[in-house]
N, C-alpha and C positions, 0 to 999 in steps of 0.2 A: 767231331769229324776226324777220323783218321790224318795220320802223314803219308804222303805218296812212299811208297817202297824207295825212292833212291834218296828219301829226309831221312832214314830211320838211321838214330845217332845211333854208335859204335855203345854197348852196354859197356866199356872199360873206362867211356869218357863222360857217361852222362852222371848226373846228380838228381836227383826225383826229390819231390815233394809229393809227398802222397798226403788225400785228405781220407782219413776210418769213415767212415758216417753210416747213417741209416734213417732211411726213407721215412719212419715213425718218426724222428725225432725233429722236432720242429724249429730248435737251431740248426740242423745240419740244412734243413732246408733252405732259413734263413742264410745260412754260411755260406752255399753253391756260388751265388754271385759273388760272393765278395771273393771267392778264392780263383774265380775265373776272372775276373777284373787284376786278383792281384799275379795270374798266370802272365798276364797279359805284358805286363811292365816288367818280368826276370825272362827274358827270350832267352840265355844261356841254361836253363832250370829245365824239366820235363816235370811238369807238373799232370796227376790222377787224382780223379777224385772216386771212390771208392763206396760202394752202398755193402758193408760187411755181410749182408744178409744175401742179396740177389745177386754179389762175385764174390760168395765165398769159395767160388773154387779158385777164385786169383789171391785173395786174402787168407785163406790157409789155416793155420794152426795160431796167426798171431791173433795173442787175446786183449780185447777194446772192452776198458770198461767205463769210462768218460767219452762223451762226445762232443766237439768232434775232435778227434785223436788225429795228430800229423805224425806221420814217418816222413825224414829229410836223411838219406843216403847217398852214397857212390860206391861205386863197384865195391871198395875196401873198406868201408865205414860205415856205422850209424853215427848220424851227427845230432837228431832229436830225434826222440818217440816219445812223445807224450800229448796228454790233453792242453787244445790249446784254446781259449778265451778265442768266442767268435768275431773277433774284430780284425780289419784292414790293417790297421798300426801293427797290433803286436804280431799278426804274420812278417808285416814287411819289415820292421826290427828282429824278426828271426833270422828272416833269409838277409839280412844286411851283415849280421851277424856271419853266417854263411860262407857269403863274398868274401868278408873282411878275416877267413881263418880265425876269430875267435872262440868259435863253438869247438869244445872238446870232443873229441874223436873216441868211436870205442869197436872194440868188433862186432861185427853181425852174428845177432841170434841167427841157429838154421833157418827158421821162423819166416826173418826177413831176408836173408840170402834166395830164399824160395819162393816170397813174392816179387822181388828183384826182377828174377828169372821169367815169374811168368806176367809181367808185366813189358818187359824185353819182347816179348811175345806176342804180347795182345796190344798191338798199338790206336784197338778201336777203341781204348779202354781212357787215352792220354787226352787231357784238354788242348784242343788248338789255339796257339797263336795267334 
């Protein structure tokens, strides 16, 4: 479910959690709920979840080769991109991580600068609330 036009956060202030997946793979399947459960409990986060195959026009040039693969950014940083273990815990000790500024910070590939962008964009794409 989309956010009404006057929710859609400022892209300079949000932080995304995006989930890579794809529809064949049968933990990404598995994964869908647990990353909508764990959307549910970071309301500061904008959490996507991402089928690489069927939006690859929102996912671009960035290349998944584990699944399921998280991007965790903000407008200035990638904070994770990598394959993550489909499990509840180790998402929410990411994103705890997160909150807590211990995750190292690095610049954006053009890559994810671009799905950034077009996720900014396509807000039918963001898991609700």
């Amino acid at each position: 479910m989309p956010y009404p036009a006057a929710a859609l956060p400022s892209s300079d202030s949000v932080t995304w959690v995006v989930c890579l997946c794809a529809d064949w793979c049968g933990l990404c399947r598995d994964y869908r709920a647990v990353f909508a459960q764990t959307a549910a409990r970071y309301p500061a986060l904008r959490f996507a979840l991402l089928d690489i195959e069927d939006q690859a026009d929102l996912v671009g040039d960035i290349d998944v080769e584990t699944f399921p693969t998280v991007l965790m950014a903000d407008a200035q940083h990638t904070h994770f991109f990598g394959p993550l273990t489909p499990q509840a815990n180790t998402l929410s000790r990411l994103l705890d991580s997160l909150e807590g500024a211990s995750l190292q910070r690095s610049p954006h590939a053009p890559e994810t600068r671009q799905l950034l962008r077009a996720l900014q964009a396509a807000p039918e794409h963001w898991l609700k609330r």
